[in-house]
Structure formats: structure tokens, C-alpha cells
C-alpha positions in Angstrom: -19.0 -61.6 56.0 -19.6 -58.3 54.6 -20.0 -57.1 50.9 -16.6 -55.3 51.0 -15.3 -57.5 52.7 -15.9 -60.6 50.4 -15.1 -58.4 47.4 -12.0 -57.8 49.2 -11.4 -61.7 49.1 -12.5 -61.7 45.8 -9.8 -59.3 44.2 -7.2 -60.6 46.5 -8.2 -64.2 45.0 -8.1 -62.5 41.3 -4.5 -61.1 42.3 -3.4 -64.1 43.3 -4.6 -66.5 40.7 -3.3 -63.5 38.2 0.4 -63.9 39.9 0.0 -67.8 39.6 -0.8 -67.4 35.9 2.3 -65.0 35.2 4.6 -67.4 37.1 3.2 -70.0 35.0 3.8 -68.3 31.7 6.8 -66.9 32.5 8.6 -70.3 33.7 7.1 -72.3 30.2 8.5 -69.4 28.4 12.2 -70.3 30.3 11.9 -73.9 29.4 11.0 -73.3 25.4 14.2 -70.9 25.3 16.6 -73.4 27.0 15.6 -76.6 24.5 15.9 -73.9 22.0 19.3 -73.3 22.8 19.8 -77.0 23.0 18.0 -77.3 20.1 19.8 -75.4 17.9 23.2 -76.0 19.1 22.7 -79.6 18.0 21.0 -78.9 14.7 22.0 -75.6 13.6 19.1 -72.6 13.2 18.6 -73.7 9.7 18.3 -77.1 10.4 16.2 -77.1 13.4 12.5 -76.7 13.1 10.2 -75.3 15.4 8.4 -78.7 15.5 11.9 -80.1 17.2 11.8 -77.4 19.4 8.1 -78.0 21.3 9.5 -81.9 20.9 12.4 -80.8 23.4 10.3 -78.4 25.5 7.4 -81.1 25.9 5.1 -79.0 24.4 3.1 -78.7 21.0 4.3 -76.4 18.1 1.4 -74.5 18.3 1.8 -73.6 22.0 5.5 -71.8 21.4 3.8 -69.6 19.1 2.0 -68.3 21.9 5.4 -67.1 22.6 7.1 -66.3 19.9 5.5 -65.5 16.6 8.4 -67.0 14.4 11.5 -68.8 14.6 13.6 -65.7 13.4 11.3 -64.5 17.0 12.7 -67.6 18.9 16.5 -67.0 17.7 16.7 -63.7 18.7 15.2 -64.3 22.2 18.0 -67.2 22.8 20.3 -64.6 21.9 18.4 -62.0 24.2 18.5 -64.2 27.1 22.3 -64.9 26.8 22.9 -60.8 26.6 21.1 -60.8 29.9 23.2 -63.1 31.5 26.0 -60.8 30.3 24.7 -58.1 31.4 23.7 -59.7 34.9 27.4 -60.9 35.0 28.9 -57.3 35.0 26.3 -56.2 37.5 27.9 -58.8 39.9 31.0 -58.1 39.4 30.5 -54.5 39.5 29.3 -55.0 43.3 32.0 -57.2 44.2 34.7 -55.6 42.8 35.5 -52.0 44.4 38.6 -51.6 41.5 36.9 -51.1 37.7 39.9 -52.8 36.1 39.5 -55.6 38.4 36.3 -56.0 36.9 37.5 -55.7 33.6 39.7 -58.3 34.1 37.7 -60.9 36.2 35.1 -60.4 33.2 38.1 -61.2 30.8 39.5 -64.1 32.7 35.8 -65.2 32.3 34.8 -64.3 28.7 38.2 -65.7 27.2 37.4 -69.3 29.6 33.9 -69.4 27.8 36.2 -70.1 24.4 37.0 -73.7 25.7 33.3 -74.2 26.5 31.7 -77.9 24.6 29.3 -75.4 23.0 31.2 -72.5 21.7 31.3 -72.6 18.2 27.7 -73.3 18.2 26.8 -70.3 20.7 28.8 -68.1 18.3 26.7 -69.7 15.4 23.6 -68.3 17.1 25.1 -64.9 18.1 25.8 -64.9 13.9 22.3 -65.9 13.2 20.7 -63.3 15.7 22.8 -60.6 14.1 21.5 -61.9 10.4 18.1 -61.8 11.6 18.0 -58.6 13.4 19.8 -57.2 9.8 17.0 -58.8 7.7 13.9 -58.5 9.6 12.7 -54.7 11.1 11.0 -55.7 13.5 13.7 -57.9 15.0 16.2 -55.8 14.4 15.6 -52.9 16.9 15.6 -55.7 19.8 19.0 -57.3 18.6 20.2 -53.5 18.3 19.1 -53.0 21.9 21.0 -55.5 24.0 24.1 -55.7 21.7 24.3 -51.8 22.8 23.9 -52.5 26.1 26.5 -55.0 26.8 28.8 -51.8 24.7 27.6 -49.5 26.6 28.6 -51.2 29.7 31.6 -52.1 29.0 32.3 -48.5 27.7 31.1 -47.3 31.4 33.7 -49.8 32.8 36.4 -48.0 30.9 35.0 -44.8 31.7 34.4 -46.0 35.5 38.7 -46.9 35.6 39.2 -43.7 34.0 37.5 -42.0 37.0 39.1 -44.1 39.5 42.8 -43.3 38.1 43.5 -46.7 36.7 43.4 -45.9 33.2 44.7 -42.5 31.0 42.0 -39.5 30.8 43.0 -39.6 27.4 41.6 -42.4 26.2 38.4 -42.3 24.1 36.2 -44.5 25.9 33.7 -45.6 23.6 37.0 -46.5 21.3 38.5 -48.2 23.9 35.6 -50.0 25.0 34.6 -51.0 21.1 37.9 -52.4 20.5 37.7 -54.8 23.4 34.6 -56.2 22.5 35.4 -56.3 18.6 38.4 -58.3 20.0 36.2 -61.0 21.9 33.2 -61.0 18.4 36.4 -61.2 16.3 37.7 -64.3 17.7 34.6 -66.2 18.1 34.0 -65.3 14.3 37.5 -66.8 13.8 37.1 -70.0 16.0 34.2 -70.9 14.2 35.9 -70.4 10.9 39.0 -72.3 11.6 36.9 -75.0 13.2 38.2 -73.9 17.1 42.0 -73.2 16.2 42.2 -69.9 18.0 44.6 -69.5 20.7 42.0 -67.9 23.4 44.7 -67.8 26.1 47.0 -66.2 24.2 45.0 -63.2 22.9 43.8 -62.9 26.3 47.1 -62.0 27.3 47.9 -60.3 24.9 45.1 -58.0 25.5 46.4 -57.5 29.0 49.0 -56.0 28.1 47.6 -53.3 25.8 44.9 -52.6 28.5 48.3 -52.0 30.8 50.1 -49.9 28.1 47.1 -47.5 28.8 47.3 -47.5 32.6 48.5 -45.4 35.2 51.2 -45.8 37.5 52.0 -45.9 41.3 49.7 -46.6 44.5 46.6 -48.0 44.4 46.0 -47.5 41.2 49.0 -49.7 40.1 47.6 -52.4 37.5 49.3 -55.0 39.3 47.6 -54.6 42.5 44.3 -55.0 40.7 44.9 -58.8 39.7 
């Protein structure tokens, strides 16, 4: 075998084993941020240590701050990775949905389920923490700023994107529009965990149907009715 030739092998080897490596740090990362979640559902942020954390994840306290340099770190990136599942969700339905307010409302019908979840009160408990942290800490807080916009901002495109399509009025500030029905969801999951889960999910739900219809157009396909 040549020079080049084995040095070929060589860095093909280096790639490789570099790949490998990433995969591996990558997937340890995944596990330490689901037995967080876990993890702090069951004990609460304040409760939970970072100690019980590498107990659930299998690994020692000292190898999650490989990871993440502080709890406050850790909270944040549970939160993160929840946003991104959001975010992922409304890509999907965005490609299988060719109406924007179908979307909107298969993303509803979805968000508004998620209330009778075992763990809602203490996912909302985190989302509250994340926001604290991202509040009190500088660092943090341009990351927690970040994703929070994003899911806005793509809800505010939806609304924008049915505006476009004729299913909702041009006259509609989008950004407003968009802002109130997210307040609405944070709103409720602020009030479910206040009044220990007596919120009436369904209800509001439909409720908010019926204001997004108030501010639709009429007629053909762009009929609200022949979007559900």
C-alpha cells in the first residue's frame, strides 16, 4: 500500500472514529435530559439534585457536567428540547396539511389533549422554572429567549400563512393574533397548576374555535368548516 494511500485510510479511520465519538456524546447527552425530565417531574427543580439526576441517567455527577455546566444549564436544556419537539410538530403538520388553519387546528386539537397528560402540571412547573432561570441568569437567558420566539414566531407565520391563503381576514395583525393564542395556551397551564388541574381544557379549546372562526372568511374552499 502506498503512502497516500494508507494516509487515506488513516483519515478515513480518524473520520470515522470522530463520527462514532459524536454519536456517542450526543446519545449520553439524550439520556441525561430524559431522567432529567423524569427527574424533576418527580421531585420538583428545587428539590431534585444533580446527584439524583446522574443516579437516573446511570452516570456519575461529575460526567453531566461535561454537559451542562449547572443545573439552572440542565433546566433550561429540558425545556429546550421540549420547544424542539414543538417546533418539529408544526413542521409536520405543516407538510401534511395543504390548508394553514387545518394546521392550526390539528396543532390545537393536540396542544389542548397535552392538558390531560399524567405529567402536566409538572411540565408546566418546568416551563415556569426555565422562564425564572432564563430571567435571572444572562447567560441563560438569551437561549430561553430564543426558542420561546421561535415557537411565536411560528405560530405567527401560521396566521400569516391562512391570511395568504384566504382563510383568515387581511386585517388582522398577525403577530397579535398569533400572541393571543399562545398567551391563551401559557395562561391556562399557569392556571391548572394553580388550581391544582381544575381548568376546563376542552372547553377553552372550543371556545377558542370560535373566535379563530369570528375572524375567518367565508365561502369555497376557504370555508372554516371544510378545514376540520
Amino acid at each position: 500500500m502506498s503512502a497516500d494511500a494508507t494516509a487515506t485510510t488513516a483519515s478515513g479511520g480518524t473520520k470515522a472514529s470522530s463520527t462514532l465519538r459524536e454519536q456517542f456524546l450526543e446519545a449520553r447527552r439524550a439520556e441525561i435530559l430524559e431522567a432529567a425530565r423524569v427527574v424533576f417531574a418527580d421531585h420538583g427543580c428545587d428539590g431534585a439534585s444533580m446527584q439524583d439526576v446522574a443516579r437516573a441517567a446511570g452516570v456519575s455527577a461529575g460526567n453531566i457536567y461535561r454537559y451542562f455546566p449547572s443545573k439552572e444549564a440542565l433546566i433550561v436544556s429540558v425545556c429546550e428540547d421540549s420547544e424542539e419537539i414543538n417546533l418539529i410538530n408544526f413542521a409536520a403538520a405543516n407538510h401534511e396539511n395543504v390548508s394553514p388553519l387545518g394546521v392550526l387546528f390539528e396543532i390545537g386539537d393536540e396542544t389542548f389533549a397535552s392538558f390531560a397528560e399524567p405529567l402536566a402540571l409538572q411540565s408546566t412547573m418546568l416551563i415556569l422554572e426555565s422562564a425564572l432561570v432564563g430571567a435571572r441568569n444572562s447567560e441563560l437567558g438569551p437561549v430561553v429567549e430564543r426558542h420561546a420566539g421561535q415557537l411565536r414566531d411560528s405560530l405567527v407565520e401560521l396566521v400569516r400563512s391562512a391570511q395568504r391563503a384566504g382563510e383568515l381576514e387581511l386585517t388582522i395583525d398577525a403577530r397579535a393574533f398569533g400572541e393571543l393564542l399562545l398567551s391563551v395556551v401559557s395562561g391556562l397551564r399557569l392556571l391548572q397548576l394553580q388550581t391544582n388541574d381544575d381548568v376546563d381544557a376542552d372547553g377553552v379549546w372550543t371556545v377558542l374555535q370560535r373566535i379563530v372562526r369570528a375572524f375567518g372568511t367565508t365561502g369555497g374552499a376557504t370555508d372554516l368548516d371544510a378545514v376540520r
